[in-house]
C-alpha positions, 0 to 999 in steps of 0.5 A: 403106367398109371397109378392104378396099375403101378398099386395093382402090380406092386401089390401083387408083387408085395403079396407074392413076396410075402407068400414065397417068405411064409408070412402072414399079414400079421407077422409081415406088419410085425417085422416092417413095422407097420398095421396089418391093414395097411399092408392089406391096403397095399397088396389090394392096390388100394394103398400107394407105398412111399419108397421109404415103405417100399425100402423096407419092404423089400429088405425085410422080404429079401426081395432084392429091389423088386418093390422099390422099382415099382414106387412111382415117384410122382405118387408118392408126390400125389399122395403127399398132396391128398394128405395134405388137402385132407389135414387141411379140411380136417383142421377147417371141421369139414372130415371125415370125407363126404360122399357128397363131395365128387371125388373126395373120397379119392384123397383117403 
């Protein structure tokens, strides 16, 4: 399963979980801890979860594993690479990301 389709379902999964709680964004964010909009980003399948997140996600839902399972270790490996390549052109004074650069705006 790709990328794409593992934030897809995972974020279904998270917003499903979520609802059958009775949570909000905000009140999900406030138990986890983390931003409403990363959360959002999440279930929109916009953000990649590490398993760390994944793990307290599914604690703080009572989802028995269910959003672990779906963590794809390779991404999260991928995404410590974006981070990490977005740091580097910060420090060199070349962010926030550019339009202009094909691609680039797939490492935010």
């Amino acid at each position: 399963m790709n990328a794409v389709k593992i934030a897809d379902t995972f974020g279904a999964e998270l917003r499903r979980h979520r609802q059958a709680a009775g949570l909000t964004l905000r009140s999900l964010a406030e138990r986890v801890p983390c931003s409403i909009a990363w959360l959002s980003k999440m279930e929109n399948g916009a953000g990649h979860p590490t398993k760390e997140m994944a793990v307290r996600l599914d604690s703080t839902l009572s989802a028995d594993g269910a959003l672990l399972t779906l963590v794809n270790d390779d991404q999260e490996e991928v995404d410590m690479q974006r981070r990490a390549v977005l740091r580097a052109l910060s420090a060199a004074g070349l962010g926030p990301v550019s339009k202009s650069v094909p691609g680039l705006e797939l490492l935010a």
